[in-house]
PASEBA-1860 file (N, C-alpha, C; in nm, 3 decimals):
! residues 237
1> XXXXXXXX> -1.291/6.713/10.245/-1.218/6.593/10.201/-1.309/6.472/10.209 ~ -1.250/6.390/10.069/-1.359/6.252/10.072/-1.317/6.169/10.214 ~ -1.423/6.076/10.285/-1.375/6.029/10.416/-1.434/5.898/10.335 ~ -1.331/5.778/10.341/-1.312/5.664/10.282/-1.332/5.556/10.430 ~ -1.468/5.502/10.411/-1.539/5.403/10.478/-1.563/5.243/10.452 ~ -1.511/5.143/10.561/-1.548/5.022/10.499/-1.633/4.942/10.606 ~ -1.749/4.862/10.548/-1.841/4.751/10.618/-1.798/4.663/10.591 ~ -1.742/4.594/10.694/-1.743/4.399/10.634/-1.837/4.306/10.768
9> XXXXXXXX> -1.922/4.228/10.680/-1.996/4.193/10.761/-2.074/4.088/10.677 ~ -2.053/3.966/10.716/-2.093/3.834/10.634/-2.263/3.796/10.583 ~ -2.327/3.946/10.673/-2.489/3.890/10.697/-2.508/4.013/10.599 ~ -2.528/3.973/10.488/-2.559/4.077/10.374/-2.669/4.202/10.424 ~ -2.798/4.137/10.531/-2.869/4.242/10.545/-2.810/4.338/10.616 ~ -2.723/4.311/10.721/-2.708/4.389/10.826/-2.515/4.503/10.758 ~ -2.488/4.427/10.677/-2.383/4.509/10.583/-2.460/4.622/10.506 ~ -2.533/4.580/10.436/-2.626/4.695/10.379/-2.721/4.836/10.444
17> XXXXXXXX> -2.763/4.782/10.543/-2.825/4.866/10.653/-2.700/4.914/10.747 ~ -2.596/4.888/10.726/-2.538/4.984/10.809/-2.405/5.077/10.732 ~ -2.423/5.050/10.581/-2.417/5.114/10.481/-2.510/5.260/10.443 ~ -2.592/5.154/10.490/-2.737/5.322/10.436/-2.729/5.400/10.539 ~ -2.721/5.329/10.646/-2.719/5.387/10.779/-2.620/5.513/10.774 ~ -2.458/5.473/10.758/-2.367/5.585/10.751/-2.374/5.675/10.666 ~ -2.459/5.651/10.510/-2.484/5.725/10.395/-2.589/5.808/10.421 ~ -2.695/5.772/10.469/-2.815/5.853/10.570/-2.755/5.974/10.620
25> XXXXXXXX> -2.693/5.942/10.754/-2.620/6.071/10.845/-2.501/6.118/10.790 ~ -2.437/6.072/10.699/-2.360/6.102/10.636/-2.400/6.243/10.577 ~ -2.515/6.211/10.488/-2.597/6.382/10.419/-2.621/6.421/10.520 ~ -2.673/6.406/10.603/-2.747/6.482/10.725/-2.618/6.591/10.750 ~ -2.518/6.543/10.787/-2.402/6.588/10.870/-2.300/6.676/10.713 ~ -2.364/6.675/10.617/-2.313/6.704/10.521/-2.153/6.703/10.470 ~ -2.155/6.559/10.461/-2.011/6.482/10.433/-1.966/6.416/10.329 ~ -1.874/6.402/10.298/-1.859/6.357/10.174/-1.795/6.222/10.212
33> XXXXXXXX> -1.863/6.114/10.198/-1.784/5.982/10.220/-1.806/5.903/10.125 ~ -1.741/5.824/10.137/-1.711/5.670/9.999/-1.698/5.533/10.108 ~ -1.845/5.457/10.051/-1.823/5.375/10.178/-1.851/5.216/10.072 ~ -1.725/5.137/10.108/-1.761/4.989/10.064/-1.804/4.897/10.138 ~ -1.864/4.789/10.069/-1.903/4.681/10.190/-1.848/4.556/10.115 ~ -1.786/4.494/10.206/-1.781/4.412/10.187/-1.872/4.254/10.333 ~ -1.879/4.137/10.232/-1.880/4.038/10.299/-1.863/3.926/10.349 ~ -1.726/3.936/10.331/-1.616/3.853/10.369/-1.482/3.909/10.386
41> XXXXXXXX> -1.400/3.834/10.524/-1.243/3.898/10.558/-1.142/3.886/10.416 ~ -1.180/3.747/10.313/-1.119/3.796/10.180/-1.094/3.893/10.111 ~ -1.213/3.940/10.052/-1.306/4.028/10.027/-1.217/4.186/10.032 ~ -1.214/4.169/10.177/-1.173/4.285/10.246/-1.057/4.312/10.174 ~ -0.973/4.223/10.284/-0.853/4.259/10.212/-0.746/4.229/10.080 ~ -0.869/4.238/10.012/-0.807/4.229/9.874/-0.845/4.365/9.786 ~ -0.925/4.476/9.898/-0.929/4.613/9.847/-0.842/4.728/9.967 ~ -0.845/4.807/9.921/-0.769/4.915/9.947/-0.732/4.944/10.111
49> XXXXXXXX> -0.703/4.850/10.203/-0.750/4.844/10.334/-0.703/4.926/10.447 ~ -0.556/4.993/10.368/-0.488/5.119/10.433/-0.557/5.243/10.378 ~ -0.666/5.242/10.311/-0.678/5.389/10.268/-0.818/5.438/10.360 ~ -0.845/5.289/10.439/-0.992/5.369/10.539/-0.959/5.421/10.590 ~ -1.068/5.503/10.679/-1.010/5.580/10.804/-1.091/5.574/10.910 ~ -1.223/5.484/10.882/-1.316/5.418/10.988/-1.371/5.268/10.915 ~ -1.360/5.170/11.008/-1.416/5.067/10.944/-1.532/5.025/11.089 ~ -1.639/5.009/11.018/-1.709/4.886/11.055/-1.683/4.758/11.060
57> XXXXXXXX> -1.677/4.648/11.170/-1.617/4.502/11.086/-1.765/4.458/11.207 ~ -1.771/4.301/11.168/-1.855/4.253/11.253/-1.731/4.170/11.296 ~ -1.787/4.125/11.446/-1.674/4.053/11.514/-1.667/3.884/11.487 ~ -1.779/3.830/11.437/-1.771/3.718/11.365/-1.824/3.664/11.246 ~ -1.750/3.643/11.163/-1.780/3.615/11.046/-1.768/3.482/11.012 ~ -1.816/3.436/10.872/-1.826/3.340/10.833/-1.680/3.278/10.832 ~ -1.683/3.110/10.834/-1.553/3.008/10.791/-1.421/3.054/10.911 ~ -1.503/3.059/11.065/-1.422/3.037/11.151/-1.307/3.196/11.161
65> XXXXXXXX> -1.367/3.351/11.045/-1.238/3.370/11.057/-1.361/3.512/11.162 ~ -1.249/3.639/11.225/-1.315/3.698/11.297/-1.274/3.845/11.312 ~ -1.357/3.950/11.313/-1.325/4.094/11.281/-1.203/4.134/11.405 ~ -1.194/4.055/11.506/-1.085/4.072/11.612/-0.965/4.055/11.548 ~ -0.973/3.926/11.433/-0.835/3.914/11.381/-0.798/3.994/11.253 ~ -0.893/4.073/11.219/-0.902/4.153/11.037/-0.783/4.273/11.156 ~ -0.892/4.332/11.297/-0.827/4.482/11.331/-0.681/4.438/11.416 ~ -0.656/4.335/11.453/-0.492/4.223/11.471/-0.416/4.321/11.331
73> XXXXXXXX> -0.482/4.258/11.241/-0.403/4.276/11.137/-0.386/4.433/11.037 ~ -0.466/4.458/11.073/-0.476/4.629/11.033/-0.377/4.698/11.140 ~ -0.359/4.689/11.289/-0.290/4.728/11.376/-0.150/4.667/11.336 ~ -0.126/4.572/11.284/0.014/4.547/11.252/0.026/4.660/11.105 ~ -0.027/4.658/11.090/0.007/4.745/10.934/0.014/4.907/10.941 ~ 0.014/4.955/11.063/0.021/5.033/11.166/-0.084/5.132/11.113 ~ -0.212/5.071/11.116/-0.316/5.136/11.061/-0.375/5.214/11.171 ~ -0.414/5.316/11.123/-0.469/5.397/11.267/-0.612/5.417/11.273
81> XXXXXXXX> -0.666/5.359/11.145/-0.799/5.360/11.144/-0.893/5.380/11.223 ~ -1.014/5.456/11.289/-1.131/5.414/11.351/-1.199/5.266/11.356 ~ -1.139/5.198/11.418/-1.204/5.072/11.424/-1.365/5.024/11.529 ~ -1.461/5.017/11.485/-1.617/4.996/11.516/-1.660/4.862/11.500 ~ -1.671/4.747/11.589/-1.681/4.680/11.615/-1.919/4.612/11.618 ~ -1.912/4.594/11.536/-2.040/4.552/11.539/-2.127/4.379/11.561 ~ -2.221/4.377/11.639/-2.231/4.254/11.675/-2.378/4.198/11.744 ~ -2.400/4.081/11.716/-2.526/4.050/11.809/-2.531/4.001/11.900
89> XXXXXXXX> -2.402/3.960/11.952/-2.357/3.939/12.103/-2.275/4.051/12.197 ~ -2.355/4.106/12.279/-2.284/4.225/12.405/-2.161/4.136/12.492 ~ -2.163/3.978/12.467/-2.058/3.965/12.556/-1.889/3.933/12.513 ~ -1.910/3.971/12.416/-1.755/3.943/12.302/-1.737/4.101/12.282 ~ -1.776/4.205/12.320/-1.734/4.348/12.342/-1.593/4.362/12.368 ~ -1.594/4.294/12.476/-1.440/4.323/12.587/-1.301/4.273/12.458 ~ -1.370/4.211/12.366/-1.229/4.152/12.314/-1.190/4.300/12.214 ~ -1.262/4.359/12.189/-1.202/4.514/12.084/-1.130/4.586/12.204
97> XXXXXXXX> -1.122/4.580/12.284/-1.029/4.599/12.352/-0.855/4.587/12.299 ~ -0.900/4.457/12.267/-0.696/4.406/12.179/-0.657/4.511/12.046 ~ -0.799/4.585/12.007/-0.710/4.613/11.876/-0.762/4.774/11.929 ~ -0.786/4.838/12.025/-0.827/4.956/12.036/-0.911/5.004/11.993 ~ -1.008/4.920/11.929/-1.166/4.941/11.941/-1.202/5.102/11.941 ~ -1.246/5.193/11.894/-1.339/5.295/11.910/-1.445/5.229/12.019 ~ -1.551/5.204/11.941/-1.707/5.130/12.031/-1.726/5.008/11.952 ~ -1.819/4.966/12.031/-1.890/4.845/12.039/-2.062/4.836/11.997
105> XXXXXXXX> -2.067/4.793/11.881/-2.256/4.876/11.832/-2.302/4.716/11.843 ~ -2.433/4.687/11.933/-2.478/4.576/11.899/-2.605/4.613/11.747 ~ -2.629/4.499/11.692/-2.686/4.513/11.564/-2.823/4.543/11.566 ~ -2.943/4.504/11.675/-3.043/4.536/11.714/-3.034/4.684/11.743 ~ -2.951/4.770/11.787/-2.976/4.876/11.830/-2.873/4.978/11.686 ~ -2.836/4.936/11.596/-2.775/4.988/11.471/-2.877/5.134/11.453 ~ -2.979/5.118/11.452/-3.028/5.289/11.386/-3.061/5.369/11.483 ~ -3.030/5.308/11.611/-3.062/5.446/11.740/-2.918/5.464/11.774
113> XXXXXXXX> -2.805/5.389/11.749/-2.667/5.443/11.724/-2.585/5.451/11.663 ~ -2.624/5.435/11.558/-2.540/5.447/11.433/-2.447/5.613/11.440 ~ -2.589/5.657/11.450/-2.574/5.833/11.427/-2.483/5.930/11.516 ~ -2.481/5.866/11.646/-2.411/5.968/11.690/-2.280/5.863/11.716 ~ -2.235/5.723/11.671/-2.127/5.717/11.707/-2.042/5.757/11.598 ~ -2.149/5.760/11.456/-2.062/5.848/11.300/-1.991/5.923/11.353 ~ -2.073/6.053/11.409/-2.030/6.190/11.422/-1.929/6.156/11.553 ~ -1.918/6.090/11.631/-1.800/6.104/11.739/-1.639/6.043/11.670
121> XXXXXXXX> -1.707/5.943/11.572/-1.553/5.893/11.466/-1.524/6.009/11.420 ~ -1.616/6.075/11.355/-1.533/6.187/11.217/-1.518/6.250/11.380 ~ -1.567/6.328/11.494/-1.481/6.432/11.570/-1.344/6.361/11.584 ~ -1.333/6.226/11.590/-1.172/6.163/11.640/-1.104/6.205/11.544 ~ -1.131/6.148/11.422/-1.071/6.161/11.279/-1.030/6.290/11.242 ~ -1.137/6.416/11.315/-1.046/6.508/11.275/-0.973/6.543/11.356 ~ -0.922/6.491/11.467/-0.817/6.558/11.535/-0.717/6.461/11.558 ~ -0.727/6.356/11.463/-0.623/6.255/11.417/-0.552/6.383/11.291
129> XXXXXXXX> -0.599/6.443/11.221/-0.586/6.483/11.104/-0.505/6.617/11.155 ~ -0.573/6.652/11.286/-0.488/6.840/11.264/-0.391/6.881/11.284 ~ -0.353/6.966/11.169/-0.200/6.976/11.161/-0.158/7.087/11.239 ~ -0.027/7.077/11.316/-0.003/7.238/11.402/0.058/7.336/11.271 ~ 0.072/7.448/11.277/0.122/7.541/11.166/0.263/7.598/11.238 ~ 0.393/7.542/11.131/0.497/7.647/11.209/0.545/7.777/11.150 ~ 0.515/7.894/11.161/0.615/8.007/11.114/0.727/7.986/11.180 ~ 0.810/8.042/11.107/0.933/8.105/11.140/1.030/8.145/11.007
137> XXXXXXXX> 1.097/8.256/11.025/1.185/8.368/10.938/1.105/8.319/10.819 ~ 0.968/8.333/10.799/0.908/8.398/10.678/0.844/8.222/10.603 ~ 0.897/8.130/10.657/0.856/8.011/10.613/0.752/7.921/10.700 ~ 0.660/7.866/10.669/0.532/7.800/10.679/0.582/7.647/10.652 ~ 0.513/7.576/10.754/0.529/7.458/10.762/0.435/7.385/10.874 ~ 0.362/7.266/10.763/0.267/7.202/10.877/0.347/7.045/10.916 ~ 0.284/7.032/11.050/0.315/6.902/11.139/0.219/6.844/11.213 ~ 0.178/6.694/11.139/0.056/6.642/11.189/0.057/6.613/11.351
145> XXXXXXXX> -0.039/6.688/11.389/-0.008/6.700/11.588/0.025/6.599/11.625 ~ -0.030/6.459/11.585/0.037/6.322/11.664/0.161/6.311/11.659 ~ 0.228/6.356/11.560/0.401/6.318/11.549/0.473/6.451/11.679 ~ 0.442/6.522/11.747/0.476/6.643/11.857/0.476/6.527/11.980 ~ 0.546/6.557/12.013/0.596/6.451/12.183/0.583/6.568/12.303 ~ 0.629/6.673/12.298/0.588/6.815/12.349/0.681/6.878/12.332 ~ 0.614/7.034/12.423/0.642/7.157/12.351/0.775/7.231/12.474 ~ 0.908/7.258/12.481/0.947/7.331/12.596/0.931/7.459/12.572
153> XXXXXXXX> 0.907/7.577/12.642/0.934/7.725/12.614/1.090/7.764/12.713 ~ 1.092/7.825/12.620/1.238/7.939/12.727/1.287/8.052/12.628 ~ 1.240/8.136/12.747/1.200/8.306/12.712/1.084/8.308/12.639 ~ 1.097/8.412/12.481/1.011/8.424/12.443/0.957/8.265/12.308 ~ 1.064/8.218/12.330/1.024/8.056/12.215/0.972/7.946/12.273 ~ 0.945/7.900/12.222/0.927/7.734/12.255/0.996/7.635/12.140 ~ 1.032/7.549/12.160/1.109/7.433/12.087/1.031/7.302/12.113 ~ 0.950/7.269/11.954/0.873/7.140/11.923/0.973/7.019/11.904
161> XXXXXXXX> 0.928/6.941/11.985/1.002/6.821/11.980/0.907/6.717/11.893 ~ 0.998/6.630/11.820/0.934/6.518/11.771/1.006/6.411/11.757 ~ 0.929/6.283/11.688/1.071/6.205/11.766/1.197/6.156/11.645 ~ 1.160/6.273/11.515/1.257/6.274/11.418/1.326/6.413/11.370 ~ 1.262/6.506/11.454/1.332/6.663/11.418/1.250/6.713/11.569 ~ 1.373/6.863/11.536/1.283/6.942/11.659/1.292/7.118/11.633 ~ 1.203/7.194/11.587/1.145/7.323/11.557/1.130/7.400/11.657 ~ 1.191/7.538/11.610/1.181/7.627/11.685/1.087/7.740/11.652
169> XXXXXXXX> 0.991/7.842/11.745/0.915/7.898/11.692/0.900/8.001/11.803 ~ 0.833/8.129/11.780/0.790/8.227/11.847/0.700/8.218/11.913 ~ 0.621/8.180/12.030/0.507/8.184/12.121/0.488/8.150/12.248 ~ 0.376/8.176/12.297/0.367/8.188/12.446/0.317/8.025/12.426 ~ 0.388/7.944/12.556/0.300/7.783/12.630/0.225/7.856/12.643 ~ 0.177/7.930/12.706/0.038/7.964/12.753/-0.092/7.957/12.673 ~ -0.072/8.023/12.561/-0.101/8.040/12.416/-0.199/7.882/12.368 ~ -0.054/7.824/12.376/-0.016/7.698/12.324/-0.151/7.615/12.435
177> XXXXXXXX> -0.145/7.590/12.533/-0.187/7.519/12.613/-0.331/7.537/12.579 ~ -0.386/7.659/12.583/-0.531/7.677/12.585/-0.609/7.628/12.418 ~ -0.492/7.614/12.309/-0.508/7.575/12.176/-0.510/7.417/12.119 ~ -0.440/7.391/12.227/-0.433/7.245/12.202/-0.544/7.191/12.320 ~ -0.562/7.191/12.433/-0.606/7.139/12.530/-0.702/7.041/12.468 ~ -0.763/7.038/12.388/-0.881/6.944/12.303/-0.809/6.836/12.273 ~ -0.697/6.851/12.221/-0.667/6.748/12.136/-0.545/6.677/12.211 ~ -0.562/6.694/12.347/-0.453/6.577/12.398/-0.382/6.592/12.467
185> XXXXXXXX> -0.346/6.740/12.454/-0.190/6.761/12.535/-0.204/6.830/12.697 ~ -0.118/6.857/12.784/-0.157/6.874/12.876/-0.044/6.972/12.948 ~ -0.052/7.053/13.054/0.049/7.145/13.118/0.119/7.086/13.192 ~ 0.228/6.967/13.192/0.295/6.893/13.348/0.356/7.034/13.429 ~ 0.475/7.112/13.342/0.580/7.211/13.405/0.537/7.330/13.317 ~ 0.636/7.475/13.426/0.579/7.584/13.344/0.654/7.593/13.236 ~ 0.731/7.473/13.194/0.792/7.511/13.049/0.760/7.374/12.959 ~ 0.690/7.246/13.009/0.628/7.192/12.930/0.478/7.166/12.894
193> XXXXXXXX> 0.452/7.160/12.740/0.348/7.080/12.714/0.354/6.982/12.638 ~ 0.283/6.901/12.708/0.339/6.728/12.617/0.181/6.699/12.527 ~ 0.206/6.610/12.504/0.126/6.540/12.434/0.103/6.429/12.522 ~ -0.025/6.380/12.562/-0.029/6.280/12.620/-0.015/6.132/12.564 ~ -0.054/6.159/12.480/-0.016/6.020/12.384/0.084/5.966/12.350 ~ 0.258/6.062/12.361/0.306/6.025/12.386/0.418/6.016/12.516 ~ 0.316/5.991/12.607/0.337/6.000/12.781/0.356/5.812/12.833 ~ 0.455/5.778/12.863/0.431/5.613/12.883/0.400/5.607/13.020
201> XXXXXXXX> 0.450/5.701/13.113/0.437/5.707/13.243/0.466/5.790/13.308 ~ 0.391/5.803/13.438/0.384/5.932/13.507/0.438/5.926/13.647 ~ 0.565/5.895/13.716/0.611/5.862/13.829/0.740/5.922/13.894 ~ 0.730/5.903/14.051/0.849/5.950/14.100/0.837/6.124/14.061 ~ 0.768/6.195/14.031/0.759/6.340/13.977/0.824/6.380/13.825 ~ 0.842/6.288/13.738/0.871/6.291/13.615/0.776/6.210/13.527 ~ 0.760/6.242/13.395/0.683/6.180/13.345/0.796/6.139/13.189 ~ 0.774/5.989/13.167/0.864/5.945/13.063/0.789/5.954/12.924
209> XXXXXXXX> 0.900/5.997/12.855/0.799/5.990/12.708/0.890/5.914/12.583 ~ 0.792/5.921/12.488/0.835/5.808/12.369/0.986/5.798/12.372 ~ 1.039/5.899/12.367/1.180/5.964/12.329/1.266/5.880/12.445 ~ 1.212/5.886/12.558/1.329/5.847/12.706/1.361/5.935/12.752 ~ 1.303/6.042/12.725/1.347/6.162/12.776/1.219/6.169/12.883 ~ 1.301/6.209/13.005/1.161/6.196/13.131/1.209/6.393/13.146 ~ 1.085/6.418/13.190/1.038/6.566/13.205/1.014/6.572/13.339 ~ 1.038/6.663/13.402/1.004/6.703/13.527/0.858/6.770/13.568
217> XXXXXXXX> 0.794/6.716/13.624/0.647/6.744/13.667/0.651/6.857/13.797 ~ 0.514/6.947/13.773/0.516/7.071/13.860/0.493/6.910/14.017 ~ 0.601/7.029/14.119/0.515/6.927/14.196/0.411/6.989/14.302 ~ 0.394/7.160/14.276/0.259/7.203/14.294/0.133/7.149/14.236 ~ 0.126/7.088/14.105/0.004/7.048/14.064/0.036/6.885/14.024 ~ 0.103/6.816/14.108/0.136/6.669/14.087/0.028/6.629/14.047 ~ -0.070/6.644/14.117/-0.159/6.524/14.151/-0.302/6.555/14.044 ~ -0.309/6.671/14.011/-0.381/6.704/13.887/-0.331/6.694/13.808
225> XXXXXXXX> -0.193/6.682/13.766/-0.131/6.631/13.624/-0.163/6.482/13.639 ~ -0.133/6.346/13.731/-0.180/6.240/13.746/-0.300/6.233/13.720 ~ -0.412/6.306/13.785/-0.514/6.280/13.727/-0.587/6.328/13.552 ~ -0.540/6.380/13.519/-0.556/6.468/13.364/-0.521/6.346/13.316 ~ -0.391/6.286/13.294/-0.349/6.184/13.233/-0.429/6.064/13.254 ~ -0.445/6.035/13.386/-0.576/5.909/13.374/-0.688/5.912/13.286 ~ -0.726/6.027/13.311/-0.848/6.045/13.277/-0.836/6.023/13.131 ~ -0.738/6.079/13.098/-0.691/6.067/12.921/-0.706/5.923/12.889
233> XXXXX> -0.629/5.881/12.957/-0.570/5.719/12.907/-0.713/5.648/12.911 ~ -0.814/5.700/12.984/-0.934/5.616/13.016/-1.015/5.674/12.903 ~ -1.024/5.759/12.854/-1.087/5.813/12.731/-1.030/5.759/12.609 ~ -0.932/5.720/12.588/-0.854/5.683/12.453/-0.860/5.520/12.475 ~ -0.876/5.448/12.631/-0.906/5.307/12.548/-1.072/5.277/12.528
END
């Protein structure tokens, strides 16, 4: 699949070079991307700005306006984009923080990291993208993993929850646990697996999720489910 890329960045040289830059490793990594640049927040968004799926922005641009407020505004538009924050100041980093930032590339060091923070976006991107597969009585059906809140088993099923339907299917958590473990989710009880992402909190031996529905936590492995989840939450900001 084409992977749809945007540069905005007011300093024409450094838009261009980090254009070639992604088009470079781009072949390397043998990918198919479509990447625009723009150089100006106008500019920007007066093209296609929900259809990226990683942007480059620089964090300050020309006429007072600033890539903190472009990914403000992409996050209201409930864009889920890879957002990459580029810059010639290391001490305005901390502010991609507000819009959930991927990384932080200063511009001097653009071609000794360009390359491997490409390839760590597209690994995000694709497991933004992967869909779980459901059988059941002979019918096929995919569900993009972020929309799964988690999984209960009892007996031989488990029942997918989400937070607009909920599917029933044939398989072992067990199964389940060792298949997903990459992409987020985690073992609290021997009959759940959640999704950590949508986990708001982990307390009192229950853990609350999007839904309001709080789950009961093993309280043999309390304290390694607490920590799994930190560790998560510290990886995803």
């Amino acid at each position: 699949h084409m992977i749809k890329i945007a540069v905005c960045d007011d300093e024409k040289y450094y838009a261009d070079q980090i254009s070639q830059e992604i088009q470079k490793h781009g072949r390397k990594m043998g990918l198919k991307l479509s990447v625009d640049v723009y150089y100006d927040a106008a500019g920007f968004f007066e093209g296609p700005i929900e259809s990226y799926q990683i942007l480059f922005l620089d964090v300050k641009l020309q006429n007072g306006e600033s890539g903190i407020e472009l990914g403000k505004k992409l996050r209201e538009k409930s864009s889920r984009a890879i957002i990459i924050y580029v810059s010639a100041y290391i001490e305005m980093a901390p502010m991609g923080y507000e819009v959930e930032a991927f990384r932080y590339l200063l511009k001097k060091d653009i071609e000794k990291t360009l390359a491997y923070t490409l390839e760590d976006a597209i690994a995000k991107l694709h497991k933004q993208n992967y869909n779980y597969v459901i059988r059941t009585k002979g019918k096929t059906q995919t569900l993009p993993l972020d929309e799964i809140l988690y999984f209960e088993s009892y007996k031989r099923y488990v029942t997918i929850y989400t937070s607009h339907e909920n599917y029933k299917q044939y398989r072992k958590i067990s199964d389940l646990e060792q298949e997903l473990l990459e992409y987020g989710f985690g073992r609290i009880y021997k009959s759940y697996l959640v999704n950590w992402k949508h986990v708001q909190t982990i307390e009192n031996g229950k853990a609350l999720m999007d839904n309001g529905i709080r789950l009961t936590c093993s309280r043999t492995n309390y304290q390694e489910i607490i920590r799994q989840y930190i560790l998560w939450v510290g990886r995803e900001s």
